[in-house]
C-alpha positions as CSV (number, residue, x, y, z in Angstrom):
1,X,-127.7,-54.0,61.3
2,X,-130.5,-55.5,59.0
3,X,-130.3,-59.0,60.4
4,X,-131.1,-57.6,64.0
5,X,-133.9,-55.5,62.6
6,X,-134.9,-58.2,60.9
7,X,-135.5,-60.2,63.7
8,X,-136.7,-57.8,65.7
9,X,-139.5,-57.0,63.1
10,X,-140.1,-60.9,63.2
11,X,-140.4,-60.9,67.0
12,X,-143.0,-58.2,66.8
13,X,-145.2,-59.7,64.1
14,X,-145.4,-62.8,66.2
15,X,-146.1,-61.5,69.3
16,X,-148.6,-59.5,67.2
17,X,-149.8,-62.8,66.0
18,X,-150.1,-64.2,69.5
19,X,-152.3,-61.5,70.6
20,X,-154.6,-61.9,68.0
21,X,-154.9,-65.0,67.8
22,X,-156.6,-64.7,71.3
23,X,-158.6,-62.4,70.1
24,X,-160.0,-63.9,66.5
25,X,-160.1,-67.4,66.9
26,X,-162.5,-67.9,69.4
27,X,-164.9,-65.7,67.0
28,X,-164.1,-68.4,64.4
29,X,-164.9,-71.2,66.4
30,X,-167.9,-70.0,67.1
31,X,-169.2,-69.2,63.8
32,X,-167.9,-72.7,61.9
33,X,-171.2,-74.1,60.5
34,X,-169.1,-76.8,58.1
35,X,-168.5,-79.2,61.1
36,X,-168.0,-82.5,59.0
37,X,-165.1,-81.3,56.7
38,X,-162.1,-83.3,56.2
39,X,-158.8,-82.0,56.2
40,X,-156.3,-83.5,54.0
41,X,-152.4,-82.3,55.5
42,X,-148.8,-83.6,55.7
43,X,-148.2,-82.4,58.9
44,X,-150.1,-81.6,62.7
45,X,-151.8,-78.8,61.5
46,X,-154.9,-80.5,60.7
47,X,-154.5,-82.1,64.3
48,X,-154.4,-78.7,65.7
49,X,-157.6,-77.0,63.2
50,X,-159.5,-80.3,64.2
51,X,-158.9,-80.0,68.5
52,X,-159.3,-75.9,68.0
53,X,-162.6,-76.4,66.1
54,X,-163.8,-79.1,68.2
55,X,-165.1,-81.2,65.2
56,X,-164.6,-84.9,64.2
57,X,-161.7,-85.7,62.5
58,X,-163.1,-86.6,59.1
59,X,-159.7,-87.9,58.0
60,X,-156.8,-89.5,59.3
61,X,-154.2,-86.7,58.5
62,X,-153.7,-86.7,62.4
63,X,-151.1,-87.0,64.6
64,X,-148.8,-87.7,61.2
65,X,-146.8,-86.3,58.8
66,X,-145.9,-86.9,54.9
67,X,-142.3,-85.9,53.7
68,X,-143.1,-83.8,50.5
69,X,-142.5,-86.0,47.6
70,X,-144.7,-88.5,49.1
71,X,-147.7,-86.5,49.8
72,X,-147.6,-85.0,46.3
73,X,-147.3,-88.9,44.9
74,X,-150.6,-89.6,47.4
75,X,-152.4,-86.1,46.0
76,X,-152.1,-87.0,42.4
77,X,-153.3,-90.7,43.0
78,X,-155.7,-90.6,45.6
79,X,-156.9,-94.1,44.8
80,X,-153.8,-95.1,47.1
81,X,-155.8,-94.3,50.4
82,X,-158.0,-97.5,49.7
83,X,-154.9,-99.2,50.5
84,X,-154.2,-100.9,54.1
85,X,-151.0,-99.4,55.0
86,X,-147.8,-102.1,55.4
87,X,-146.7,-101.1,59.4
88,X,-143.2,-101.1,59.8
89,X,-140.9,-98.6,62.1
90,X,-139.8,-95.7,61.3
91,X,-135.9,-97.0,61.7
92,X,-136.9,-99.0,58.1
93,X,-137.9,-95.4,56.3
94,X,-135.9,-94.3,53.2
95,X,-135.5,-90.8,55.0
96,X,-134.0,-92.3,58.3
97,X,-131.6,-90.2,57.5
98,X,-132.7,-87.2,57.4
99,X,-135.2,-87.3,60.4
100,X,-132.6,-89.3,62.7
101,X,-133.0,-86.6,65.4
102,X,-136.9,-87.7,66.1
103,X,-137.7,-91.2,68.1
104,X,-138.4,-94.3,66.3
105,X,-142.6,-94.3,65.8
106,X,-144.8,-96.0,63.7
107,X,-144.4,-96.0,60.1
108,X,-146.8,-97.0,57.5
109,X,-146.2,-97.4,54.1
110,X,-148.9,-97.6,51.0
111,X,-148.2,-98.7,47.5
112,X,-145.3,-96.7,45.5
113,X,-144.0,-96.8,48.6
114,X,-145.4,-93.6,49.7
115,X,-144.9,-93.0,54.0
116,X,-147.0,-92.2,56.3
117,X,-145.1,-91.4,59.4
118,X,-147.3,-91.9,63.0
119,X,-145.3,-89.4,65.1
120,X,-147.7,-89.1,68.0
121,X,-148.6,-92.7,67.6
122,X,-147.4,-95.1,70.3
123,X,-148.0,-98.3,68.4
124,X,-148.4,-100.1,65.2
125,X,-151.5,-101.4,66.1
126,X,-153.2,-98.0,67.0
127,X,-151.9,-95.8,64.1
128,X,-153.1,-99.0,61.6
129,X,-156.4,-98.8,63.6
130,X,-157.3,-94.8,63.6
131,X,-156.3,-94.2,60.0
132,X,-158.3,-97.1,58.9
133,X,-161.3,-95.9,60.7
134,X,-160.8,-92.1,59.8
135,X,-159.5,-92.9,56.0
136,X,-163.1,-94.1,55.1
137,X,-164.5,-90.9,56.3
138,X,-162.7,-88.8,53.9
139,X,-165.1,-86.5,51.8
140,X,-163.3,-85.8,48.6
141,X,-166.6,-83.4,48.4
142,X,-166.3,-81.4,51.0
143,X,-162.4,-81.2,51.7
144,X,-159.9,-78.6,52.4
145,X,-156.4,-80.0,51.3
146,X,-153.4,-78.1,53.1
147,X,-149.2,-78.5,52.1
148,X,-147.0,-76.5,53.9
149,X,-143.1,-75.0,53.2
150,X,-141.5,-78.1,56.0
151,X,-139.4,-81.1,55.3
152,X,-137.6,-79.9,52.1
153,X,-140.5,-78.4,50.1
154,X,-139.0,-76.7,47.4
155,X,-140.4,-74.3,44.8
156,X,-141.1,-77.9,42.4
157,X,-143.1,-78.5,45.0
158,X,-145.1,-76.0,45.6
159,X,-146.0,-75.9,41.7
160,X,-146.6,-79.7,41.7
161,X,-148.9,-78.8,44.2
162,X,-150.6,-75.9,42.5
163,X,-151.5,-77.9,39.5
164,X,-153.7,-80.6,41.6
165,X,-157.7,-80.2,40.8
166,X,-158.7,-80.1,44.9
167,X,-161.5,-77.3,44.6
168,X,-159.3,-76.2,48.3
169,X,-156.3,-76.3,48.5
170,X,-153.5,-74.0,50.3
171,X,-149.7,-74.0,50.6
172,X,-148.1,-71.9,53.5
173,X,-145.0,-70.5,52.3
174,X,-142.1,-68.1,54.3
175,X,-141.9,-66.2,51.3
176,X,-144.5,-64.7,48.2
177,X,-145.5,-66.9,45.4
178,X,-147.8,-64.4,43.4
179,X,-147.5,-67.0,40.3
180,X,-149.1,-69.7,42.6
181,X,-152.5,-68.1,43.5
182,X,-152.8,-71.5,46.3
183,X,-149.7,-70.3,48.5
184,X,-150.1,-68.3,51.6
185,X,-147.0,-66.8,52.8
186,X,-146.6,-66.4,56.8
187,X,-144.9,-63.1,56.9
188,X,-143.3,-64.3,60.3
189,X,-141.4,-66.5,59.1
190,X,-140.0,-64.9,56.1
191,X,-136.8,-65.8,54.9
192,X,-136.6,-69.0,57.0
193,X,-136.2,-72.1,55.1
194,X,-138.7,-73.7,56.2
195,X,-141.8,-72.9,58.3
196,X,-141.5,-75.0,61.5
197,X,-144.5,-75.2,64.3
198,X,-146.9,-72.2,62.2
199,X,-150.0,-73.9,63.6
200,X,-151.7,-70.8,65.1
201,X,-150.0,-68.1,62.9
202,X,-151.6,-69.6,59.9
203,X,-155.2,-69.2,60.9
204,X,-154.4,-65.3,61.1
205,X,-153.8,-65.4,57.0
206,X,-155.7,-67.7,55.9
207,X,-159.6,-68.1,57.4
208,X,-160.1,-72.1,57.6
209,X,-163.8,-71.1,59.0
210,X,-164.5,-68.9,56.3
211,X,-162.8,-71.5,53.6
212,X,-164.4,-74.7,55.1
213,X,-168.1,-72.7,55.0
214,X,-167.6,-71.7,51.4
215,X,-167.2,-75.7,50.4
């Protein structure tokens, strides 16, 4: 029926992805000349675009992620980064609930309680340490700012997001937002609620060398 075909034609595009992705990315890496951007994210794509492209991580969106209310909070007052994060665990987070199925981690939380959750962190002491090192290197200049469709993004949002000032910003979506010209939807994962691990698919729609160049 149309769910199988559905899926099917999912399965394709992905596979499709897969392949191409060995095929166009290495040309990208090669022709990045913007190697001291910062990438502002709420989740391990900017880990991912910073190892692929083999550049410093001018920011200490790493190894993290931001549930979506927060990271909107954080976007529309920056100031917060100058802020030493309060290190607690990640049992103590108002959304315990919701992410009970991950290990406990290091949490950090800034003021207006906004979280910052240290997933691949394996202490207080080293999450506290890298993002204070990394926050300082943040070039609100020469930045590419990235939400994605995870954690209970909803279409609010997504338009919360729109309306920021970044001068780059991008939203990966499942589905088409043609009233929000910042979303990117990730045809392989439309329908879905949400986008899960889209790391490499996303380079295929939207060109981060291309983007970070044009800064």
């Amino acid at each position: 029926g149309m769910y199988c075909y559905l899926c099917g034609m999912k399965a394709f595009l992905q596979a499709i992805g897969r392949v191409m992705y060995r095929l166009v990315m290495p040309l990208r890496r090669r022709r990045l000349k913007n190697r001291s951007v910062s990438i502002v994210s709420n989740d391990c794509w900017s880990s991912f675009m910073y190892r692929y492209y083999r550049i410093p991580f001018n920011s200490p969106f790493a190894g993290l992620f931001i549930m979506p209310d927060d990271y909107l909070a954080m976007l529309e007052n920056p100031s917060v980064l100058g802020a030493k994060p309060q290190m607690t665990s990640a049992t103590r987070s108002r959304y315990r609930a919701e992410l009970a199925h991950l290990p406990d981690y290091p949490l950090g939380v800034l003021p207006g309680g906004i979280e910052i959750h240290f997933l691949h962190y394996h202490s207080q002491d080293e999450a506290l340490d890298k993002w204070t090192r990394r926050v300082a290197r943040i070039d609100w200049d020469n930045c590419i700012v990235k939400f994605s469709q995870n954690n209970g993004c909803t279409d609010s949002h997504l338009r919360r997001f729109q309306a920021l000032p970044f001068r780059c910003k991008v939203a990966f979506t499942t589905d088409s937002h043609p009233d929000m010209p910042c979303a990117v939807a990730l045809r392989e994962f439309a329908g879905e609620p949400q986008l899960g691990r889209y790391w490499k698919i996303a380079d295929l729609h939207w060109n981060f060398a291309r983007h970070a160049d044009a800064l």
